[in-house]
C-alpha positions in Angstrom: 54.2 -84.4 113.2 57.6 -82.5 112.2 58.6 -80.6 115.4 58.9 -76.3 115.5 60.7 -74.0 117.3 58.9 -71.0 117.3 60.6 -67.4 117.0 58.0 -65.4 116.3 58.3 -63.0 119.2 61.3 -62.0 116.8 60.3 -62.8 113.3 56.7 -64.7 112.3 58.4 -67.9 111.1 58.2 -71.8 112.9 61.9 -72.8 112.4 62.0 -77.0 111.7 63.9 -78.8 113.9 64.6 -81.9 111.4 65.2 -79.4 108.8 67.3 -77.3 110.9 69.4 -80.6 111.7 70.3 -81.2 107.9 70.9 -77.5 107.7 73.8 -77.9 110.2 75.0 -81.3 109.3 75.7 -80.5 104.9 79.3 -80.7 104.2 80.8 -79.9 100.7 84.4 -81.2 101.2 85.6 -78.5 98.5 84.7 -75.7 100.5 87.1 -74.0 103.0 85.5 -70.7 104.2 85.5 -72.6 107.6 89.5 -73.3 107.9 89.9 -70.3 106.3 88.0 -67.9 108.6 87.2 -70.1 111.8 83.6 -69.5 113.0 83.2 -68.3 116.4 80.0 -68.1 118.3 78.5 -64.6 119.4 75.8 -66.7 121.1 72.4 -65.9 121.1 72.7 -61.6 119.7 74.4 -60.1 116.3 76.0 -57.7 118.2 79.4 -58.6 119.2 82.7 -57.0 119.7 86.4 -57.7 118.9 89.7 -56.4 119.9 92.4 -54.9 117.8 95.5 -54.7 119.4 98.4 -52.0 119.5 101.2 -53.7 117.8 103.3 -50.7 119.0 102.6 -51.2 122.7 102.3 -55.3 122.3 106.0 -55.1 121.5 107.5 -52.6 122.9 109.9 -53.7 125.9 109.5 -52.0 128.6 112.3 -51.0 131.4 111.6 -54.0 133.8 114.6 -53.5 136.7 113.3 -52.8 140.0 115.3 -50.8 142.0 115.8 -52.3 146.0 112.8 -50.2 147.8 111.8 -49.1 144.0 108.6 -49.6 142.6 108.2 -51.4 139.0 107.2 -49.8 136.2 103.4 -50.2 135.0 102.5 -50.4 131.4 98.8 -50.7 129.4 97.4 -52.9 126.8 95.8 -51.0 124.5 93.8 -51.7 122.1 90.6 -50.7 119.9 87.2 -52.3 120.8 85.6 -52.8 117.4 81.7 -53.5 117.6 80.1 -55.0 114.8 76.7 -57.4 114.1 76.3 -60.0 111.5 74.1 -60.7 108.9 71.4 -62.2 107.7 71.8 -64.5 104.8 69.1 -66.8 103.6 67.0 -68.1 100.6 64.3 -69.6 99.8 62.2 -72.4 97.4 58.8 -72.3 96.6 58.1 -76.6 96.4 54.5 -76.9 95.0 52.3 -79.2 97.0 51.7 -81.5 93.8 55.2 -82.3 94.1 55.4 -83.3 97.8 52.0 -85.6 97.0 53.9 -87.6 94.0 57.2 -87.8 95.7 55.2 -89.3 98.7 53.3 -91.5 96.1 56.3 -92.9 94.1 58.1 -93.5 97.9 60.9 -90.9 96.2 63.2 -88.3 98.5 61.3 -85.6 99.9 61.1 -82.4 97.9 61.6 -80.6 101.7 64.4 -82.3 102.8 66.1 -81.8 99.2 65.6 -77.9 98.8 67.1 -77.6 102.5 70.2 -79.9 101.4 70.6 -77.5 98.3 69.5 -74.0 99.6 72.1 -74.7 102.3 74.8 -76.1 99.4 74.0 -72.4 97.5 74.6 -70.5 101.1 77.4 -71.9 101.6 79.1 -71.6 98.4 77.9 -67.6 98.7 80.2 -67.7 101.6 83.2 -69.5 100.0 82.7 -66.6 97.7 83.4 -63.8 100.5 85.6 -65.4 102.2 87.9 -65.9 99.1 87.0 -62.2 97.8 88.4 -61.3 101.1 91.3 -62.8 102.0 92.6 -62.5 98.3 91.9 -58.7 98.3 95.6 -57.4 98.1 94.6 -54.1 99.8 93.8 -55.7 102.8 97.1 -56.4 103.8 100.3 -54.1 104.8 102.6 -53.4 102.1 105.5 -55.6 103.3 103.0 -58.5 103.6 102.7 -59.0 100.0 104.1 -59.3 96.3 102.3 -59.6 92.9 104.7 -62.3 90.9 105.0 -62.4 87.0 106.4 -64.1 84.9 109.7 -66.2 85.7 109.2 -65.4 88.5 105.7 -67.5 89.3 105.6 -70.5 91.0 104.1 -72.5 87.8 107.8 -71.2 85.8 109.6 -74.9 87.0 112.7 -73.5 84.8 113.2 -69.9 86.9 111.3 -69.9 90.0 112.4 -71.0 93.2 109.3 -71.2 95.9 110.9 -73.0 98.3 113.5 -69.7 99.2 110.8 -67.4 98.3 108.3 -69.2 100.5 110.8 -69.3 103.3 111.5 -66.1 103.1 108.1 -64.5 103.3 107.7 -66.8 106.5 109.6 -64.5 108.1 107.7 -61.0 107.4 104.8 -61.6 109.6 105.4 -60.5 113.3 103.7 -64.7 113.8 105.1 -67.2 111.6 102.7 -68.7 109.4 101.2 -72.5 110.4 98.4 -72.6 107.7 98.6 -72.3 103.7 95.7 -71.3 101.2 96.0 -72.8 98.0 93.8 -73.1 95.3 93.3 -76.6 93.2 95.2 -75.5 90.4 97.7 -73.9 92.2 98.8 -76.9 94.6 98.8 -78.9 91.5 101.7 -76.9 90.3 103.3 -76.3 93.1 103.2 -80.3 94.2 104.6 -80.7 90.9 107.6 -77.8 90.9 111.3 -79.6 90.5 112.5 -78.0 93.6 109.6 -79.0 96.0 109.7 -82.5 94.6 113.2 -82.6 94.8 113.4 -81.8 98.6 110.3 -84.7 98.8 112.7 -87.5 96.8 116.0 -85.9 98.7 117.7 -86.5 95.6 118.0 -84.3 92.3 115.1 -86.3 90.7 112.7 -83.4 89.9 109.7 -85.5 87.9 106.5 -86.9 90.7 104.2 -84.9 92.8 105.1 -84.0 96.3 102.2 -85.1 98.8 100.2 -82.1 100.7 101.9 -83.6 104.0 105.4 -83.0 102.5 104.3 -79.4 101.7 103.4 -78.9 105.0 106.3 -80.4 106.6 108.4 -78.1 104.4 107.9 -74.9 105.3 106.8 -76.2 109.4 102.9 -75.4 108.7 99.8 -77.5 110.3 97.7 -77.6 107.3 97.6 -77.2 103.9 94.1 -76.0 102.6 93.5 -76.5 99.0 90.4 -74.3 97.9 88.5 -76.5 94.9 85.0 -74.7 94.5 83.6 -73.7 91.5 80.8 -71.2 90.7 78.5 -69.9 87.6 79.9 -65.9 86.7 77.2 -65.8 84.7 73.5 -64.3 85.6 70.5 -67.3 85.9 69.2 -67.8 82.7 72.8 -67.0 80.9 74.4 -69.9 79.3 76.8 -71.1 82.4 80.5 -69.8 82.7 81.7 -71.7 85.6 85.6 -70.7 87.2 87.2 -71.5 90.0 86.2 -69.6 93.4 89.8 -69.6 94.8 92.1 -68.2 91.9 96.1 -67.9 91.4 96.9 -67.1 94.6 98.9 -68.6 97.8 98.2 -67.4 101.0 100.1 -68.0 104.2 98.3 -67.3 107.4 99.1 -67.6 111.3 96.1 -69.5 112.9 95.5 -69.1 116.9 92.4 -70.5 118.8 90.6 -67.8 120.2 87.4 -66.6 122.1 85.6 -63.1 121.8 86.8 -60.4 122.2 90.3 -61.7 121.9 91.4 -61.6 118.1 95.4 -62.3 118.8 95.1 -64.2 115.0 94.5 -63.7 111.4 90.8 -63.8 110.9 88.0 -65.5 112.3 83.9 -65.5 111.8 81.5 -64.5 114.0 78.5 -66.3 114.0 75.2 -65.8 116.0 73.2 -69.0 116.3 73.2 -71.9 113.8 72.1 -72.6 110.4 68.3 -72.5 110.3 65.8 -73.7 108.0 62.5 -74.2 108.1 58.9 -74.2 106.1 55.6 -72.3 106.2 52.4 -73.2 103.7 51.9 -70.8 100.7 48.4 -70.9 99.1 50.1 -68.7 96.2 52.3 -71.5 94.8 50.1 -73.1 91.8 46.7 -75.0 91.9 46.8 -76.5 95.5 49.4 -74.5 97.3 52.5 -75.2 98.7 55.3 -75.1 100.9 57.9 -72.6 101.2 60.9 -74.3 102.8 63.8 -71.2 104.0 67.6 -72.1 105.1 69.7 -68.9 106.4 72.4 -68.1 108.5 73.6 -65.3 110.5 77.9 -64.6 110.1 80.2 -62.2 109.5 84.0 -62.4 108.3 86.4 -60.5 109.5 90.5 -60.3 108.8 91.6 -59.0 112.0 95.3 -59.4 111.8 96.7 -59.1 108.7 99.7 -58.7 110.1 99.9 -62.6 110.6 99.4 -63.3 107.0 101.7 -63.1 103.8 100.0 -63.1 100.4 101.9 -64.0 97.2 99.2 -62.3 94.0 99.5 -64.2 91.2 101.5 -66.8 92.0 100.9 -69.5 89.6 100.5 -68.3 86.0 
């Protein structure tokens, strides 16, 4: 017998342990939502809180002499408590009970087991989806903390551009330097390939070869180099498919710090109540003998919550 948990003092669903456990353990290796925006737990409730601090009085040096019998000066912290609650997401598949029968029949891989696996594969590339919508959204980030490129001046122009100096130099705008870059696929393919970056990997003027993601980060002093490579369907269901790229032309430099609620002293982070969930409940509605309705969801929320630690370079691969 599969074993419960039982919420229904909150919400009249049984919540499957072994289900659950798939739920928690899928990985798609192109996604990056998670290094992106780093979960971070809220526990048990939605409703969480987060500080945003007071650049102005974080930085601001105070007069610190102390006179003989003086007393020394006090100063505050301030900083804005922002409350907030995550969502729900979740979906669900109708399985009809003929199909769990002749799957059990033929010995083949449980109809269950494979709706969680790719329920959970669809919630999850829904968040890739947000996560990139959101970090990529230029308005989300102070005016000297980002520049739309055209033209020669784009990182996939190997005859006029230059991204080691410009990359260099926007190191230097946020008030953190940068330790992580977000790259799409097609972008680190150009950029791995640019004269200049394979240059500096060959320490010679040979500029043909591909400069490793280890170099790149090297380079320019970062951890990590995350290179975005999900792809999703534009179009409506039932549409002929139009699939493109989730993580676009952009490169994205961010300052990464590991941090606990409240304290938000980095770029962004998600809050996250719980784990994923899934579960199934019978449905006498679902063809000639019934069924099962198996449901995976989740309960997050993204947040950039210092974009001044971040530099973002629009459009910078053709």
């Amino acid at each position: 017998m599969t074993d419960t948990i039982n919420f229904s003092t909150e919400a009249p669903f049984f919540y499957d342990v072994a289900q659950t456990a798939i739920a928690i353990g899928y990985q798609n290796n192109d996604f990056i939502a998670d290094e992106v925006l780093p979960p971070i737990t809220t526990g048990s409730v939605q409703k969480y809180s987060w500080r945003k601090y007071r650049l102005n009085e974080a930085f601001t040096i105070p007069d610190t002499q102390v006179g003989r019998t003086g007393k020394p000066n006090e100063v505050e912290f301030g900083y804005d408590e922002i409350e907030a609650t995550t969502r729900d997401y979740g979906l669900e598949d109708p399985i009809p009970q003929s199909d769990i029968d002749n799957a059990a029949n033929a010995n083949g891989v449980s109809p269950v087991n494979m709706a969680t696996e790719m329920l959970t594969e669809l919630l999850m590339l829904d968040r890739e989806k947000r996560v990139a919508n959101l970090v990529q959204n230029a308005a989300n980030y102070p005016t000297a903390n980002k520049v739309t490129l055209s033209g020669t001046s784009q990182f996939s122009d190997y005859t006029n551009s230059d991204p080691i100096n410009d990359i260099e130099e926007a190191m230097l705008i946020p008030i953190r330097r940068p330790n992580v870059m977000v790259i799409s696929e097609e972008g680190f393919s150009a950029l791995s390939r640019h004269p200049k970056i394979v240059q500096a990997q060959n320490a010679n003027d040979g500029g043909s070869g591909i400069a490793s993601r280890e170099f790149i980060a090297r380079l320019f002093r970062l951890d990590k180099v995350v290179i975005g490579a999900a792809w999703y369907n534009q179009n409506r269901r039932g549409q002929a498919p139009s699939l493109t790229r989730i993580w676009g032309k952009d490169l994205l430099l961010i300052r990464q710090n590991r941090v606990q609620l409240p304290y938000t002293m980095t770029y962004g982070f998600t809050a996250q109540t719980g784990t994923r969930i899934a579960g199934q409940r019978p449905d006498p509605d679902i063809g000639l003998k019934g069924g099962t309705r198996v449901r995976v969801g989740m309960q997050v929320e993204e947040n950039i919550c210092g974009a001044e630690f971040a530099y973002l370079f629009k459009s910078a691969f053709a």
